[in-house]
C-alpha positions in Angstrom: 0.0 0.0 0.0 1.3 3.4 -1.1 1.4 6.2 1.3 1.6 10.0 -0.7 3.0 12.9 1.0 -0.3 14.5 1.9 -1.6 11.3 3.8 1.8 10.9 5.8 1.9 14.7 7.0 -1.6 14.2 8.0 -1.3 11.0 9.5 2.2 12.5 11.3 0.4 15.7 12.4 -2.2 14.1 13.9 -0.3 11.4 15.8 2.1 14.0 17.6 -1.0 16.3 18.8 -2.3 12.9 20.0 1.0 11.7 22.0 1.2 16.1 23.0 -2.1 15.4 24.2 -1.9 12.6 26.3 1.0 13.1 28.0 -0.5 16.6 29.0 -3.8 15.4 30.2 -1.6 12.5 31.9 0.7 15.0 33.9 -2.3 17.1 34.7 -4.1 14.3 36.3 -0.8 13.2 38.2 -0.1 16.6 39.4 -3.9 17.3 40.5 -4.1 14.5 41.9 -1.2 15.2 44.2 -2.5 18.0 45.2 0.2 20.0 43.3 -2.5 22.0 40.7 -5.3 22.7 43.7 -5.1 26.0 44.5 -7.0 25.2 47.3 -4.4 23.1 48.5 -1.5 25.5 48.0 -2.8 28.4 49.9 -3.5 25.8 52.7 0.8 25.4 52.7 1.3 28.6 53.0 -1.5 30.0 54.9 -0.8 27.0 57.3 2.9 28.3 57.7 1.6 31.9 58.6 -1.2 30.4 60.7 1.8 28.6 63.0 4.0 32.1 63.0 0.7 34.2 64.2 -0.1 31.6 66.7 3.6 31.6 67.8 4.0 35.4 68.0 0.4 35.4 69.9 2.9 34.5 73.5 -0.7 33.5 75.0 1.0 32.1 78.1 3.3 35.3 78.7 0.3 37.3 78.0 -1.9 35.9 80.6 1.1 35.4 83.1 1.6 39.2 82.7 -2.0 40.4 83.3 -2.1 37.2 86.1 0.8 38.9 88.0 -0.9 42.4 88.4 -3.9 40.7 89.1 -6.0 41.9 86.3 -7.6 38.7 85.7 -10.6 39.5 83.9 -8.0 41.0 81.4 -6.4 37.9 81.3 -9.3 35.9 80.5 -10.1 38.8 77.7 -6.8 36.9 76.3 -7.9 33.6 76.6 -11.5 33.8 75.0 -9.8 35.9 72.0 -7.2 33.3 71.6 -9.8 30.1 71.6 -12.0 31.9 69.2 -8.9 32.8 66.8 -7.7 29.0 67.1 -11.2 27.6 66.6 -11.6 29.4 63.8 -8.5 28.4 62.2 -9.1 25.5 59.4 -5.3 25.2 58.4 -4.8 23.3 61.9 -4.9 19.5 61.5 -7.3 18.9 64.6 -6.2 15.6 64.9 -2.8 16.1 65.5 -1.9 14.6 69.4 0.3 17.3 70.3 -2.5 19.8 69.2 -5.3 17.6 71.5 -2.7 18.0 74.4 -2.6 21.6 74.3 -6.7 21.9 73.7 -6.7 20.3 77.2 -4.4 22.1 78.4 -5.8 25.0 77.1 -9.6 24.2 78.4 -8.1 23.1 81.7 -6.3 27.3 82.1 -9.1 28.6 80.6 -11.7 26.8 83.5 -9.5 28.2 86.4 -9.5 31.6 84.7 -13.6 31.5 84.6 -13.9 30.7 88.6 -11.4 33.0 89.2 -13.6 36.1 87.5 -16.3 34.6 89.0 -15.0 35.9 92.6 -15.2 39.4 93.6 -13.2 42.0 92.6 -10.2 42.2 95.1 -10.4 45.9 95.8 -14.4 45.2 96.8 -12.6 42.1 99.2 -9.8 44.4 100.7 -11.7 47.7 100.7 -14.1 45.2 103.3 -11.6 43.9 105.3 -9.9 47.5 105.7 -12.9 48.9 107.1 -13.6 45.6 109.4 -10.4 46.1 110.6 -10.6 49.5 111.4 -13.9 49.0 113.5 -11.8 46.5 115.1 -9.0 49.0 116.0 -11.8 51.4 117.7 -13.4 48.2 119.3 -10.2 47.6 121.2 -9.2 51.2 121.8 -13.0 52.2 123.2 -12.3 49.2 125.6 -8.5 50.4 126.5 -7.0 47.2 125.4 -3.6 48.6 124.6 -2.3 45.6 123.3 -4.8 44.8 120.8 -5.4 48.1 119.8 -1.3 48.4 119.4 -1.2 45.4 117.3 -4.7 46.1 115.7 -3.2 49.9 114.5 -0.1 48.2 113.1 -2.7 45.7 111.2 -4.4 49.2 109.7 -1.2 50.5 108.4 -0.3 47.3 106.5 -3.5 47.6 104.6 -3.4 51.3 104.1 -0.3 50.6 102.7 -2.2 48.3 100.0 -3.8 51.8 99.2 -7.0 49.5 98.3 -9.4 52.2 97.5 -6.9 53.6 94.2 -6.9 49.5 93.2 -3.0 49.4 93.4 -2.5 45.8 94.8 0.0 45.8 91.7 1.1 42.0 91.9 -0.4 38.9 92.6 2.8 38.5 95.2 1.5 41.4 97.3 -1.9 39.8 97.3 -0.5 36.9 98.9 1.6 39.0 101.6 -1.6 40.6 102.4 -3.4 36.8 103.4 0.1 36.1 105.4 -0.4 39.6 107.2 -3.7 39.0 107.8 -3.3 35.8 109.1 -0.4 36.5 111.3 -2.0 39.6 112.8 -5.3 37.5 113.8 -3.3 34.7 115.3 -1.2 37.5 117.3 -4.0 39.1 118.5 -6.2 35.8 119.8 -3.1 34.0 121.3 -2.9 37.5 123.2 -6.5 37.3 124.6 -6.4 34.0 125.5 -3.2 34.7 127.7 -4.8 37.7 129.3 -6.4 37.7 132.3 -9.4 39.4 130.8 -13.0 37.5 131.7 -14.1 34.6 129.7 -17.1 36.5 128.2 -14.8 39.0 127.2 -12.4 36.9 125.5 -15.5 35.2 124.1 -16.6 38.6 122.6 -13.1 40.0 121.4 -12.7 36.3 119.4 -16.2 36.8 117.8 -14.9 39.9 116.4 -12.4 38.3 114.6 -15.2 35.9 113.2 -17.0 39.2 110.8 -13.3 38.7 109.0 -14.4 35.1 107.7 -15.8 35.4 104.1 -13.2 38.5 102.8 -10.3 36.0 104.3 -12.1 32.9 102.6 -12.4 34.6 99.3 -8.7 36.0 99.5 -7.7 32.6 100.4 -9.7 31.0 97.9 -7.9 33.2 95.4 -4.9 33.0 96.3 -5.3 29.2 95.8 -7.0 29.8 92.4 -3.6 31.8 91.3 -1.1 29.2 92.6 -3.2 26.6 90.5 -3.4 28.9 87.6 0.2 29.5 87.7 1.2 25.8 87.6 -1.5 25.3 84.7 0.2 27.9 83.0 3.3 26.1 82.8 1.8 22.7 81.8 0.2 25.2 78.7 3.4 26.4 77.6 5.3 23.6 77.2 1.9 22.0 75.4 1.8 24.8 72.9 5.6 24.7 72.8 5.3 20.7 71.8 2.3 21.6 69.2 4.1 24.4 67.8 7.2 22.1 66.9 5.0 19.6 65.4 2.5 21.8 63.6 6.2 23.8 62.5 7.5 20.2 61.0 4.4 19.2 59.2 4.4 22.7 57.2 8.1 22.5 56.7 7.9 18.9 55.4 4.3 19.7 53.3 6.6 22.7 52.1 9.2 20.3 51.1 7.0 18.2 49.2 5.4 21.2 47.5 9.3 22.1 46.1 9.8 18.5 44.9 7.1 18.6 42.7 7.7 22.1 42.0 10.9 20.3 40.2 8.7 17.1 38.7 7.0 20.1 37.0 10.0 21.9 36.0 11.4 18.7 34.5 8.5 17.7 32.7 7.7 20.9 31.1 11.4 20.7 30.2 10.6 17.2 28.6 7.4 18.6 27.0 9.2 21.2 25.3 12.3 18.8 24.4 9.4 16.3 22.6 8.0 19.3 21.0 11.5 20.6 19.3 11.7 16.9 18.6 8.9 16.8 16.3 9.5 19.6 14.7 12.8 18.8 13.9 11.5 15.5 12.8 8.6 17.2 10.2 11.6 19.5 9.0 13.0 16.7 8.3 10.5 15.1 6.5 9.0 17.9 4.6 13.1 18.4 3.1 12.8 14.6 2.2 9.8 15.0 0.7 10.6 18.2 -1.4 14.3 16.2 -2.8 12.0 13.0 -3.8 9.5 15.9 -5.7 12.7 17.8 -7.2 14.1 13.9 -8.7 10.4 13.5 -10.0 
């Protein structure tokens, strides 16, 4: 069977659009398929990566530690809510990552002591109560000429005016605690003093039932005092959480980024190849049209 020059071109023509074409389609299948053409999927690399940098730049535990300290804790918890709500609503977090669960407990666990500790009264309502308490105290002993208790109960009223409670200037949650150990101490002073004195029972029994109108301001204080000790030490567990997530979370962007740069090169290469087949061709119907126009020249 003879073959003229018009059939061959055509039959040439249309097998290399053919190959041109499959091997096309074929790499875009591969490459979508890998994820490599979803755009989707490569703003989820990147975005990811500046996801983990925000969330490390965020210092939530130094945050909260700082507004803990100076015993703004409502500001603190301010912190925590805006954090949870930014990390909720972050999809390029793989939520079932085990480092990432740790630190959601962690995180919950802070968050919970931060809610009961808001839910106390404010401390300047607490010590603005127990300043005025313990000056009715001081006049208590001093109407009755107790010079002892009103000596000790006077020094109690300059350790709290110190505090200067009405302007809100307990400044650090290390004076709040000095405060409970003052308080404390200047209670125990003052009944192991009536109990050794040679006052009547029924006066003893009255000056200790004065001490007794301190109970709920000292409860609270003491109950938040323990609420910052436990907050502290949940605060630590929470860093070195996020620090563990934020290592892993850091490696699976890095290595997703690797993998986007390999295939970055796969494409490279095979465009490279594409455009090698291409020149190929060409060259090869150059070729054969020169053939073609010697055999017509002999003719």
């Amino acid at each position: 069977m003879i073959i003229d020059k018009k059939n061959l071109g055509q039959i040439y023509h249309r097998s290399v659009l053919t190959v041109l074409i499959v091997i096309s389609v074929f790499g875009v299948f591969v490459f979508h398929s890998q994820g490599f053409l979803s755009f989707e999927k490569v703003r989820e690399i990147y975005e990811g990566n500046n996801a983990t940098e925000d969330l490390k730049k965020s210092n939530i535990v130094s945050s909260i530690k700082n507004e803990a300290n100076k015993n703004q804790i409502r500001e603190a918890y301010k912190i925590m809510v805006d954090f949870e709500k930014a990390l909720t609503g972050e999809k390029n977090i793989s939520k079932s990552d085990l480092k990432f669960i740790d630190f959601k407990k962690s995180l919950k666990k802070t968050s919970g002591i931060l809610y009961e500790l808001i839910s106390l009264p404010y401390l300047t309502s607490i010590y603005v109560v127990l300043k005025n308490k313990a000056n009715d105290l001081h006049l208590f002993f001093d109407s009755n000429n107790w010079k002892t208790l009103v000596r000790l109960s006077a020094r109690l009223n300059a350790e709290l005016s110190t505090s200067n409670l009405e302007r809100n200037e307990i400044s650090s949650f290390k004076k709040t605690q000095s405060l409970e150990n003052i308080l404390n101490a200047s209670f125990s002073k003052m009944i192991e003093v009536t109990n050794s004195s040679s006052l009547p029972q029924e006066k003893k029994d009255l000056i200790i039932s004065r001490f007794n109108v301190f109970k709920t301001e000292m409860d609270m204080l003491r109950k938040y005092n323990g609420q910052m000790v436990e907050l502290f030490l949940a605060l630590g567990e929470l860093e070195k959480k996020f620090q563990d997530w934020n290592k892993t979370s850091a490696l699976n962007v890095s290595l997703n980024k690797i993998k986007f740069e390999t295939r970055s090169k796969y494409l490279f290469y095979s465009l490279i190849g594409l455009i090698f087949l291409m020149i190929l061709f060409l060259s090869l119907d150059l070729y054969l049209n020169k053939y073609f126009v010697k055999n017509d020249q002999k003719i």
